[in-house]
BAKOLPA-879495 format. One record per residue (C-alpha): residue in three letters; residue number from 1; x, y, z. Coordinates in nm, 2 decimals, always signed. Layout:
# residues N
DRENNU  aa   i      X      Y      Z
DRENNU ALA NUM      X      Y      Z
...
***
This chain:
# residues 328
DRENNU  aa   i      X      Y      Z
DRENNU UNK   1  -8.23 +18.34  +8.04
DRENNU UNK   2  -8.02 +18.04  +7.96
DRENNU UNK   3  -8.28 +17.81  +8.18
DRENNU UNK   4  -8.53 +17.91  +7.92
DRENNU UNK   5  -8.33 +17.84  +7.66
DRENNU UNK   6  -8.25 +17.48  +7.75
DRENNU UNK   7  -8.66 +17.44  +7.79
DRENNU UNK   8  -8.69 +17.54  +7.44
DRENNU UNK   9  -8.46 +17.28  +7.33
DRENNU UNK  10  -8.50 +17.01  +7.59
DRENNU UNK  11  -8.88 +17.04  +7.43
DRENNU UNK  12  -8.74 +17.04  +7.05
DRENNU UNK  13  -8.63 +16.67  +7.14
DRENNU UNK  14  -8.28 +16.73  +7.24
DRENNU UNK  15  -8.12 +16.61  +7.63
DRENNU UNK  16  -8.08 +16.82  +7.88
DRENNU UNK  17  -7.70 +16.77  +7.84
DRENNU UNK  18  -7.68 +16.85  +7.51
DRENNU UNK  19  -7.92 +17.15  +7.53
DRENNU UNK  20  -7.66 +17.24  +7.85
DRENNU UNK  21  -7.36 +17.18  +7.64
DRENNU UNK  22  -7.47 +17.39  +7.32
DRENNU UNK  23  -7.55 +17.64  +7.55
DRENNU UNK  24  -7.21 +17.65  +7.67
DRENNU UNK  25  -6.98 +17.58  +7.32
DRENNU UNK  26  -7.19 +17.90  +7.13
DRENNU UNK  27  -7.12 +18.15  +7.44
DRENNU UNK  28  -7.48 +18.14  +7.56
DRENNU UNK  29  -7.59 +18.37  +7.33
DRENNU UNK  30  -7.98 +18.23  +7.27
DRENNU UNK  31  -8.18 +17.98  +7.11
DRENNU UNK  32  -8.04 +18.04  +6.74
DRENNU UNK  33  -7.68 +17.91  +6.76
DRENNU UNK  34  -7.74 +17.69  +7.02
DRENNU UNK  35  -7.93 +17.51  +6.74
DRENNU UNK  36  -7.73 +17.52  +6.45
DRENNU UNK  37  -7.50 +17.40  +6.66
DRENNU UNK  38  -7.71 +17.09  +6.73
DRENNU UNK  39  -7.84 +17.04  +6.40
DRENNU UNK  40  -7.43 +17.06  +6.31
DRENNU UNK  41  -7.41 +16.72  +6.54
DRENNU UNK  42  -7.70 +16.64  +6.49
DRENNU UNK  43  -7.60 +16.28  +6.45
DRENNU UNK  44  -7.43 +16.30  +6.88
DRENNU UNK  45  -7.77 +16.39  +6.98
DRENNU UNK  46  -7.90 +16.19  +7.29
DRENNU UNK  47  -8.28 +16.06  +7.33
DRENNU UNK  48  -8.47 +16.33  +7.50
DRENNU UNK  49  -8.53 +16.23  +7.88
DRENNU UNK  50  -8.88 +16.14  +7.99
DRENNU UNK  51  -9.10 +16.43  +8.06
DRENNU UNK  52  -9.08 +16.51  +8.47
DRENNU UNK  53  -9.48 +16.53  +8.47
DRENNU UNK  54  -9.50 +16.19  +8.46
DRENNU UNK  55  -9.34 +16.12  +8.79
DRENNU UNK  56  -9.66 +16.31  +8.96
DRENNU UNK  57  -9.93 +16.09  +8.77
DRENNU UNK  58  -9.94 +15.82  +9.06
DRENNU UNK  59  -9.91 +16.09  +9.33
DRENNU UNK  60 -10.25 +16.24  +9.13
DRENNU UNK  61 -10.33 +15.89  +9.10
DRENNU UNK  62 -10.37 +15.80  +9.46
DRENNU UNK  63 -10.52 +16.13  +9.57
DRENNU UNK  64 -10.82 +16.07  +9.35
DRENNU UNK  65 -11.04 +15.83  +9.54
DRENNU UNK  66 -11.01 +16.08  +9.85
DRENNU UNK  67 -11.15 +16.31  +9.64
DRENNU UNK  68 -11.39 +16.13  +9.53
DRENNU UNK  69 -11.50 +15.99  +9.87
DRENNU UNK  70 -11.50 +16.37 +10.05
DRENNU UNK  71 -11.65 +16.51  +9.71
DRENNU UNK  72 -11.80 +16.29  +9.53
DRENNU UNK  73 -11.73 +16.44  +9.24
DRENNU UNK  74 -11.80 +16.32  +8.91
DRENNU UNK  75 -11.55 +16.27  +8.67
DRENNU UNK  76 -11.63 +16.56  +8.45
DRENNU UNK  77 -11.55 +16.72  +8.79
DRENNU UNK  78 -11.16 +16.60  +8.81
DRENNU UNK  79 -11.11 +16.61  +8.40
DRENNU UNK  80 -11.16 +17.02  +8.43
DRENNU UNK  81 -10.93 +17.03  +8.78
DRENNU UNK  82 -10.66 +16.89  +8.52
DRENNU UNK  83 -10.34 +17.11  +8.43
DRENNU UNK  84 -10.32 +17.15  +8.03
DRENNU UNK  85  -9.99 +16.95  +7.90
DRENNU UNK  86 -10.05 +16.99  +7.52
DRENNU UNK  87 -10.17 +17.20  +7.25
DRENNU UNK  88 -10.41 +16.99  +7.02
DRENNU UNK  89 -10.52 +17.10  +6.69
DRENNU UNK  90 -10.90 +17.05  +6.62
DRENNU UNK  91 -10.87 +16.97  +6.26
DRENNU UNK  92 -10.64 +16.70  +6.26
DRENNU UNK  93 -10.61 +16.56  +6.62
DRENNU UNK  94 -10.23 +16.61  +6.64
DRENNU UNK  95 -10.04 +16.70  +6.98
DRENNU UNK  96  -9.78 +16.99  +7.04
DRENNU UNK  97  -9.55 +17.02  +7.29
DRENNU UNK  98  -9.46 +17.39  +7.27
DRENNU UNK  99  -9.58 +17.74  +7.10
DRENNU UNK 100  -9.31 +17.73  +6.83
DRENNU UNK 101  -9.46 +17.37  +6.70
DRENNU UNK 102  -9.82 +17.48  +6.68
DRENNU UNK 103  -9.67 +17.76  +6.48
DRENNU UNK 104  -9.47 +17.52  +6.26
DRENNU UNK 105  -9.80 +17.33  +6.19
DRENNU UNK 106 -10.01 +17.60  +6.16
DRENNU UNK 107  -9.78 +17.71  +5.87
DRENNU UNK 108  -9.74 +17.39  +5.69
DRENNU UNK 109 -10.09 +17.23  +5.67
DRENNU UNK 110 -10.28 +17.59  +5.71
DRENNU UNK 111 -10.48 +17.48  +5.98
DRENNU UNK 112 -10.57 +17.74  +6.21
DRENNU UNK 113 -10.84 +17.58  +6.52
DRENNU UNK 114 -10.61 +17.49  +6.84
DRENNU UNK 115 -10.73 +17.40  +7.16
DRENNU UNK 116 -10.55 +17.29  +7.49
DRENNU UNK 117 -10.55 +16.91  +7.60
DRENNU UNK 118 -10.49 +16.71  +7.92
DRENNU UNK 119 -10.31 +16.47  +7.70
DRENNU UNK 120  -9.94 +16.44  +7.75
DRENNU UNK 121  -9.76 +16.41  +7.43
DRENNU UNK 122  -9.53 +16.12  +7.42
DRENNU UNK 123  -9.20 +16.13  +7.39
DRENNU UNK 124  -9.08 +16.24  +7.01
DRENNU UNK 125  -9.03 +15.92  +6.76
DRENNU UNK 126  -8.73 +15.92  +6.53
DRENNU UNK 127  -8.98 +16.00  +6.28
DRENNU UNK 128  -9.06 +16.30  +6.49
DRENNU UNK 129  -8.68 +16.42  +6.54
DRENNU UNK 130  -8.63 +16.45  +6.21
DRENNU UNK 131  -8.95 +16.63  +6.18
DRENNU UNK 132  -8.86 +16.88  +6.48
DRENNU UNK 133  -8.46 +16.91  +6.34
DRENNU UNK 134  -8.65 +16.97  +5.97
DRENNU UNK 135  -8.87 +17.24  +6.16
DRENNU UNK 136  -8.61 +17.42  +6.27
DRENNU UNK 137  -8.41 +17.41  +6.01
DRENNU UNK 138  -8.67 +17.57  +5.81
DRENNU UNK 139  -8.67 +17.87  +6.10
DRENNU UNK 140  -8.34 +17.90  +6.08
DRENNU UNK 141  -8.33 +17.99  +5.72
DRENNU UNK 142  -8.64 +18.21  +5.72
DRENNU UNK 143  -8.45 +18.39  +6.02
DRENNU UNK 144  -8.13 +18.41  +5.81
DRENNU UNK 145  -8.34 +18.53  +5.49
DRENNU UNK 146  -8.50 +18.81  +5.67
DRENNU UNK 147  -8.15 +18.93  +5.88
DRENNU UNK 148  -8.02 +18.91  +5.48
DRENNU UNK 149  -8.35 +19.11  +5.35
DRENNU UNK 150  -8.28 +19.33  +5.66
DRENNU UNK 151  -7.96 +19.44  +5.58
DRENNU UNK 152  -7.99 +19.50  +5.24
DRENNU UNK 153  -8.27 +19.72  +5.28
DRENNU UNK 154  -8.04 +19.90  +5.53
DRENNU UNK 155  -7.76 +19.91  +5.27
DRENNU UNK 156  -8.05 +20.04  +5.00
DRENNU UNK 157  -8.15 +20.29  +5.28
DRENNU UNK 158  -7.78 +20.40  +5.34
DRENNU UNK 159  -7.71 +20.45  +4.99
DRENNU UNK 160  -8.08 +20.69  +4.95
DRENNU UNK 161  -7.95 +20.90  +5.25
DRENNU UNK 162  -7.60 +20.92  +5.07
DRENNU UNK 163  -7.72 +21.04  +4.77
DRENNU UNK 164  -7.94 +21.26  +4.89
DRENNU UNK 165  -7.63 +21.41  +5.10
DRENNU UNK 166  -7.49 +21.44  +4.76
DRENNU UNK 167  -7.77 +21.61  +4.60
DRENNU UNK 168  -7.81 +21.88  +4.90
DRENNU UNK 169  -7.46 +21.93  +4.88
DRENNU UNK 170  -7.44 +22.03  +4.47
DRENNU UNK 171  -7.75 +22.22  +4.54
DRENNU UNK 172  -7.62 +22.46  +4.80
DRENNU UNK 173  -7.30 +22.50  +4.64
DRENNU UNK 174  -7.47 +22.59  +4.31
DRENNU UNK 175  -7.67 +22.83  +4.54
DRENNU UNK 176  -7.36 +22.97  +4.75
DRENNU UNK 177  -7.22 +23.05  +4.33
DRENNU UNK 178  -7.52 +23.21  +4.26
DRENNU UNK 179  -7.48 +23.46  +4.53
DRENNU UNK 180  -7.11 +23.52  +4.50
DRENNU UNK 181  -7.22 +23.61  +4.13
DRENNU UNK 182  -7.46 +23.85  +4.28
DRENNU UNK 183  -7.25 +23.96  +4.48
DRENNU UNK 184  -7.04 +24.01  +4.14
DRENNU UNK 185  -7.28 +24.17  +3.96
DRENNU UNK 186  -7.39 +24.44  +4.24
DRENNU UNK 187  -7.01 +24.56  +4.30
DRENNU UNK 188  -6.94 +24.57  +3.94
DRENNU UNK 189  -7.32 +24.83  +3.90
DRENNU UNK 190  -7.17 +25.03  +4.21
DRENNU UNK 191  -6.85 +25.05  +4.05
DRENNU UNK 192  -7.03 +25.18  +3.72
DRENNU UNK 193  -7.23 +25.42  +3.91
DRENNU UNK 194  -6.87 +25.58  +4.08
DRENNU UNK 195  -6.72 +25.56  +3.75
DRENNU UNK 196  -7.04 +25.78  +3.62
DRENNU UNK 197  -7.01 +26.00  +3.93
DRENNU UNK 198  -6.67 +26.10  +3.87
DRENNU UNK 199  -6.74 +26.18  +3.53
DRENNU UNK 200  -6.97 +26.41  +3.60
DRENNU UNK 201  -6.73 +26.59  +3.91
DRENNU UNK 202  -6.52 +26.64  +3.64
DRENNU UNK 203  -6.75 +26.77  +3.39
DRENNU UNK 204  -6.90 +27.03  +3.68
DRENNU UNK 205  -6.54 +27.11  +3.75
DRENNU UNK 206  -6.47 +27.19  +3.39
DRENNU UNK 207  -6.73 +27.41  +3.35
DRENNU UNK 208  -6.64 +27.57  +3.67
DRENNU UNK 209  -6.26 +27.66  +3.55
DRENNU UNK 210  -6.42 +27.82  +3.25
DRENNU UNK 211  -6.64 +28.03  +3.43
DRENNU UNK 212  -6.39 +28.13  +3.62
DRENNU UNK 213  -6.12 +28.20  +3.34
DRENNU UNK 214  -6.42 +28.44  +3.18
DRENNU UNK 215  -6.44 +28.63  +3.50
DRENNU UNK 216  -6.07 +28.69  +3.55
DRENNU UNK 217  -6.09 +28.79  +3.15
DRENNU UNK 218  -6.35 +29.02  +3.19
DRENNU UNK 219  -6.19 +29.14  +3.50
DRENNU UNK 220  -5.87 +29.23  +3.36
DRENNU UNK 221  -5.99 +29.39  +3.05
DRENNU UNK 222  -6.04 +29.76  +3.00
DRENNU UNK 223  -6.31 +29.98  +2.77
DRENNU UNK 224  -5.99 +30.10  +2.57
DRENNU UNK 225  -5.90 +29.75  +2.49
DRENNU UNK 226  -6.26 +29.64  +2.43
DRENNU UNK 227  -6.25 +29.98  +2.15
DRENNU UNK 228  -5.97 +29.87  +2.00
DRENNU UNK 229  -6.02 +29.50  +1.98
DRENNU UNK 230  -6.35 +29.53  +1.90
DRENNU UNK 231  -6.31 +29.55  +1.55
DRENNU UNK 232  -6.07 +29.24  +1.48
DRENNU UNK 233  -6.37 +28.97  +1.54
DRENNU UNK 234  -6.57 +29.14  +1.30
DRENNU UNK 235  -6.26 +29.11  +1.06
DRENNU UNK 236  -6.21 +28.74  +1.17
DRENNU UNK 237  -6.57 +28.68  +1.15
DRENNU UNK 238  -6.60 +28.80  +0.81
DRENNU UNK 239  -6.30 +28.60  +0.67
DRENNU UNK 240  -6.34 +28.27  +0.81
DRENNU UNK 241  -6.78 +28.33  +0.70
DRENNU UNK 242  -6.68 +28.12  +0.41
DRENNU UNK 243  -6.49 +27.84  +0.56
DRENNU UNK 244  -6.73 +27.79  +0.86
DRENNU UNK 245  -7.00 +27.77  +0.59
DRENNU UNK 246  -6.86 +27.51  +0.47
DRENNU UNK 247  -6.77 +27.27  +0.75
DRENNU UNK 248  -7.03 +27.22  +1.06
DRENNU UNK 249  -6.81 +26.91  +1.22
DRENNU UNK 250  -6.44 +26.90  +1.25
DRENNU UNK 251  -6.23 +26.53  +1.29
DRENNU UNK 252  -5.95 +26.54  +1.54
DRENNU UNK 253  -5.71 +26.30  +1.58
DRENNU UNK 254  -5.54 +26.30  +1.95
DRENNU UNK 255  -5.25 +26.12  +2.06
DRENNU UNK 256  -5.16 +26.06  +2.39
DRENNU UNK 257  -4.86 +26.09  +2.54
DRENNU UNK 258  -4.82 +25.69  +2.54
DRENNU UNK 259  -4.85 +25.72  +2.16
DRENNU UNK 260  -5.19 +25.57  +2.13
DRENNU UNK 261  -5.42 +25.75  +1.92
DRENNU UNK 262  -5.78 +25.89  +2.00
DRENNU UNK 263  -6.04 +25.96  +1.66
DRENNU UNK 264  -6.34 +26.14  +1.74
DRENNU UNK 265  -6.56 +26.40  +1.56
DRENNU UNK 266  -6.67 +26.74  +1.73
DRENNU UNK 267  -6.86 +26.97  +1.64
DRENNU UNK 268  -6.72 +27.30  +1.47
DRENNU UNK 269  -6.85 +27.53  +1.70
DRENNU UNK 270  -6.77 +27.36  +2.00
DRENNU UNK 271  -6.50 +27.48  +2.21
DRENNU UNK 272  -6.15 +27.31  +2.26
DRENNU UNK 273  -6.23 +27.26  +2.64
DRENNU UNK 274  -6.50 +26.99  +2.50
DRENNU UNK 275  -6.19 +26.81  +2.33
DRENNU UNK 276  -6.03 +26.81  +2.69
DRENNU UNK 277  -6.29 +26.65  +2.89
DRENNU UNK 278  -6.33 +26.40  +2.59
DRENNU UNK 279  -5.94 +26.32  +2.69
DRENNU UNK 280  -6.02 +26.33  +3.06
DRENNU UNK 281  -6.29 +26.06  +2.96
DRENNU UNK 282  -6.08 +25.85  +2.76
DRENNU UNK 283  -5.73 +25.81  +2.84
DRENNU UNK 284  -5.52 +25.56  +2.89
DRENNU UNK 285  -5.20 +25.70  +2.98
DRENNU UNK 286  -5.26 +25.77  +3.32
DRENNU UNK 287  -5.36 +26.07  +3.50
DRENNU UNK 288  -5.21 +26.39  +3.58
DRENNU UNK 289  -5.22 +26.75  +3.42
DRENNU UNK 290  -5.18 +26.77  +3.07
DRENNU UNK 291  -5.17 +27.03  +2.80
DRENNU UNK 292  -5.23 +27.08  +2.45
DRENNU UNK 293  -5.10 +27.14  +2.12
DRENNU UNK 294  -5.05 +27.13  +1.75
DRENNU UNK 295  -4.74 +27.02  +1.49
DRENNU UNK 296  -4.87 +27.24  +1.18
DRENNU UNK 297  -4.83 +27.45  +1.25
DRENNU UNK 298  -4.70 +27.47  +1.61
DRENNU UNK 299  -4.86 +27.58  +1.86
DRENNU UNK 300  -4.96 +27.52  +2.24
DRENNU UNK 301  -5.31 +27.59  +2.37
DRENNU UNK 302  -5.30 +27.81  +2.68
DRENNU UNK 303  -5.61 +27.84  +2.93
DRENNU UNK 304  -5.76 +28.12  +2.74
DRENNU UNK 305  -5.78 +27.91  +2.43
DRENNU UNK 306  -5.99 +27.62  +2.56
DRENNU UNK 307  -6.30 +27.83  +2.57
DRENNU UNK 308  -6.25 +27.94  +2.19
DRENNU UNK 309  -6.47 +27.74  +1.90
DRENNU UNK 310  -6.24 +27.50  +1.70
DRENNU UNK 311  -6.30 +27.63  +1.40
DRENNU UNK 312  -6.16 +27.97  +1.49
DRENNU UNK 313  -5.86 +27.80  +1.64
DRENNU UNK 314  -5.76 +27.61  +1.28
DRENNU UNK 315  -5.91 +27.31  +1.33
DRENNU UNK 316  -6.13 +27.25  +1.10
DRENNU UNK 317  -6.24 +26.99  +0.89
DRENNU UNK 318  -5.91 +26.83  +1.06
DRENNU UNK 319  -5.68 +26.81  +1.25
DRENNU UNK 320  -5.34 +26.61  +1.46
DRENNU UNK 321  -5.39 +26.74  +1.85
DRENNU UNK 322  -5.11 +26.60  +2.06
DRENNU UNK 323  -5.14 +26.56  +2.43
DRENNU UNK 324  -4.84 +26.61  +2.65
DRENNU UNK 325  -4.73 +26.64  +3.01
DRENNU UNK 326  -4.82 +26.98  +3.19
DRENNU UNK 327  -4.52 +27.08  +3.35
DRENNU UNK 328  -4.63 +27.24  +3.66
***
C-alpha cells in the first residue's frame, strides 16, 4: 500500500524522499495526511526527479531501425506499438500525468473528451506545482466537507433513532397504564358482582329462617289455642282498622350500635324481618348477630316478632329502633 501511495505523490510533483518521509512522520496511514502534511511544508519541498521512462527512450531508440529493417514497418506501424504515458484532453490539448488530474480538470473547465497519448508530460513548472498543491488542496477540503456533512447527518440520524426510542417508550407505558386500569376496572365489576351475590345469600337465608320459624309455630300450636286465640286478631284487627287507614308507610330511624344512625321508609305492612335485612345491607358497625328493640316504650323483638307487619308491632308512622349486640 504505501508504494502506491508514494506513486500518487511522487506524480503530484513531490520527491521520492519527501513522498517517503510524509509517509513515515503521519504513521503511513494513506494519501490524505501524507498531503496535508506536504502542503504544511510545502515551502521544504524538493523538485520532483525526472520520470524513469525516459531512461528507456534511447534503448527504444536504437531498436527501431532493426525493426524497421526485419519489418519494414511504417511508422504508423511503431506509433500504435507505443505504451500510453499521458492522458490528453481533446478539447484543449492539455497533458495529465495521473487519474486524479484528469479529474481535477474535468471539474474546473467542464470539459469532458479524454483520450490517451504517447506524449510524456514534462516535468511540472513552478507554475504547475502551485497548480497541483492548489488541486489538492481543493480535494482536501471537499473531503473534509463531506467527512463534516457525514457526521452530521449521522448525529441528525442518532438523534431521529433517539427520539423515536422516546416516543415508543411513552407509548407502551401509556399502554402498560391502560391495562393495569383494566385490570382495575374488571376486579372492581367482580368485586360488585360478589358483593351482589352475598346479598342475595342473605336475603334467601332470611327467608329461609322465617319459613322455618312458621313451621316450628305451627308445629307447636294446638286447636285449643287456635280457639281461644282466635278471637284476639279480630279484636286487634278491628281497633288498629282506624290507624292502619290512615298510615300506608312508616319512617324508622335505626341506630347502630356504633351510634351512627340509619333513616329509611318501609312500608306499613311489611314485616320487621324486612327492617333486618335492610340493617344486614347497610351497616357499618361490623358484623356479627344482632338484635332489636325499642326505648318507648321498651321492648326487645324476639324471632317470632320479625315476621309480624310493623304497624301491628307500634311502629307506625314512626319510630327510634335501636340495634344492639346479640348475646349468644
Amino acid at each position: 500500500m504505501s508504494s502506491g501511495v508514494i506513486d500518487i505523490l511522487v506524480d503530484m510533483g513531490f520527491s521520492m524522499s519527501k513522498a517517503e518521509k510524509a509517509l513515515e512522520i503521519t504513521g503511513n496511514k494513506g494519501v490524505e495526511p501524507a498531503m496535508e502534511w506536504l502542503l504544511a511544508h510545502s515551502d521544504e519541498a524538493e523538485p520532483a526527479p525526472e520520470p524513469s521512462v525516459g531512461e528507456s527512450a534511447p534503448a527504444l531508440a536504437a531498436d527501431a531501425p532493426i525493426q524497421d529493417d526485419v519489418a519494414g514497418a511504417s511508422s504508423q506501424t511503431v506509433s500504435t506499438t507505443e505504451t500510453a504515458k499521458s492522458m490528453k484532453c481533446d478539447v484543449c490539448g492539455k497533458l495529465f500525468k495521473s487519474n486524479l488530474e484528469v479529474e481535477f480538470h474535468a471539474t474546473k473547465s467542464g470539459h469532458d473528451r479524454f483520450s490517451e497519448s504517447t506524449e510524456e508530460k514534462k516535468p511540472l513548472s513552478e507554475e504547475e506545482k502551485r497548480e497541483q498543491l492548489k488541486m489538492l488542496e481543493e480535494k482536501l477540503k471537499q473531503k473534509r466537507k463531506e467527512r463534516e456533512e457525514q457526521e452530521k447527518k449521522n448525529a441528525f440520524e442518532r438523534e431521529k433513532n433517539r427520539i423515536r426510542s422516546g416516543k415508543e417508550m411513552s407509548e407502551a407505558r401509556k399502554k402498560l397504564e391502560e391495562l393495569e386500569m383494566q385490570k382495575l376496572l374488571e376486579q372492581r365489576k367482580r368485586e360488585k358482582a360478589e358483593e351482589k351475590e352475598a346479598k342475595q345469600r342473605v336475603r334467601a337465608q332470611i327467608e329461609a329462617d322465617k319459613a322455618a320459624r312458621r313451621a316450628k309455630a305451627a308445629a307447636e300450636s294446638s286447636p285449643s289455642v287456635n280457639t281461644v286465640s282466635a278471637p284476639l286478631p279480630i279484636i286487634s284487627s278491628s281497633a288498629s282498622t282506624h290507624h292502619r287507614k290512615d298510615y300506608t308507610e312508616t319512617r324508622l330511624q335505626l341506630r347502630l350500635t356504633n351510634g351512627q344512625t340509619l333513616t329509611q321508609s318501609f312500608g306499613s305492612k311489611e314485616q320487621l324481618s324486612a327492617v333486618r335485612l335492610f340493617i344486614e345491607m347497610n351497616r357499618t358497625d361490623g358484623n356479627g348477630p344482632f338484635q332489636l328493640m325499642t326505648t318507648f316504650p321498651k321492648k326487645v323483638f324476639t324471632d317470632e316478632d320479625y315476621d309480624t307487619p310493623l304497624d301491628v308491632l307500634g311502629l307506625v308512622p314512626s319510630a327510634v329502633v335501636i340495634v344492639q349486640k346479640k348475646v349468644e
